[in-house]
N, C-alpha and C positions, 0 to 999 in steps of 0.2 A: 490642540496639537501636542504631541507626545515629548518629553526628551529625549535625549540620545542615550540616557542609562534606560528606560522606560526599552526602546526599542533593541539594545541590545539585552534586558533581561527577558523579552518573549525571544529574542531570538537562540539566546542559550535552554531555556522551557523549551525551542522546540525542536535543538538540538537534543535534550535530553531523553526527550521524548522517542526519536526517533532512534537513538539508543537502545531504547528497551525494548523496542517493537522487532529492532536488529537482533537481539538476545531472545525473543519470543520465538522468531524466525529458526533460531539456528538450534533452538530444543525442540521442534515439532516435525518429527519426521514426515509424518504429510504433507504439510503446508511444504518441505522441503520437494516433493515425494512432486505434490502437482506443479509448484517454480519449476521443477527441471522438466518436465512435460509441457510444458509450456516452452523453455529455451530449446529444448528439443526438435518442438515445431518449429520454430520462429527465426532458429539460427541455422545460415547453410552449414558450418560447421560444427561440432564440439570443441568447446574449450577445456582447457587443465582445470580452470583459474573460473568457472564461472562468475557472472556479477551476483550480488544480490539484492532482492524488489528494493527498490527507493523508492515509490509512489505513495506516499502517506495520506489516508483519508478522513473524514471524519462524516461520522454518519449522523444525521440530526435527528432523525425519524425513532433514535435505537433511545429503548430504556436501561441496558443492560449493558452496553459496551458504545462509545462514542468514538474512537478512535482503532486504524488496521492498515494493513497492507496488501497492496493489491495482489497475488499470486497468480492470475489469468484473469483474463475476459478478454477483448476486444484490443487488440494495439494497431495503431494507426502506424502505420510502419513511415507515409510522408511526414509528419510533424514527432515520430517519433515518442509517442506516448500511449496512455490509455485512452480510448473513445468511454468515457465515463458516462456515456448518455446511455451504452450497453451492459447488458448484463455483465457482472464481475466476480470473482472469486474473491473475499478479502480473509485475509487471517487477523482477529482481532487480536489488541489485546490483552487478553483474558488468557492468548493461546485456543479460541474457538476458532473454527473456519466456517463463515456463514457465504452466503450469497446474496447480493442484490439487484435490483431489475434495471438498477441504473438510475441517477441524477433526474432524469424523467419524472420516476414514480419515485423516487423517493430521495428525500434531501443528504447530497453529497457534497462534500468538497474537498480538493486537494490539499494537502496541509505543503 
């Protein structure tokens, strides 16, 4: 069992994390480009102020990038999240945008 310095130092790792992946987000005009194509869809209105992806993943299967954000696939609109078993858009990051076929085929998880 872990301490509680133990547990809040992953848990600052993964705020810092999701930090950068925030900063990855907001220089890639694509990855911007398909997030508002997607809120586009998915929201009955426009906002000023849109949000931005919080769904952090980690991809197990990957040699070249372990960690991304989701930017579309599948959102479950009842439970309010991604269907992660379906295909996704993720923005790694490296700052790549790749796709995956989903937790199915290939090892995912939410960070």
């Amino acid at each position: 069992m872990g301490s509680v310095s133990d547990y809040a130092d992953r848990g600052i790792a993964r705020l810092a994390m999701k930090a950068d992946l925030s900063r990855t987000f907001a220089r890639s005009r694509p990855a911007r480009s398909i997030w508002n194509r997607h809120l586009r869809q998915r929201l009955a209105q426009a906002e000023d102020d849109p949000p931005i992806p919080q769904c952090a993943v980690r991809l197990y299967e990957r040699s070249d990038c372990h960690v991304g954000l989701v930017i579309d696939g599948h959102w479950e609109r009842g439970l309010g999240n991604w269907d992660l078993s379906c295909p996704a858009t993720i923005l790694l990051s490296t700052g790549k945008i790749t796709t995956t076929p989903g937790c199915v085929a290939e090892g995912l998880e939410e960070l």
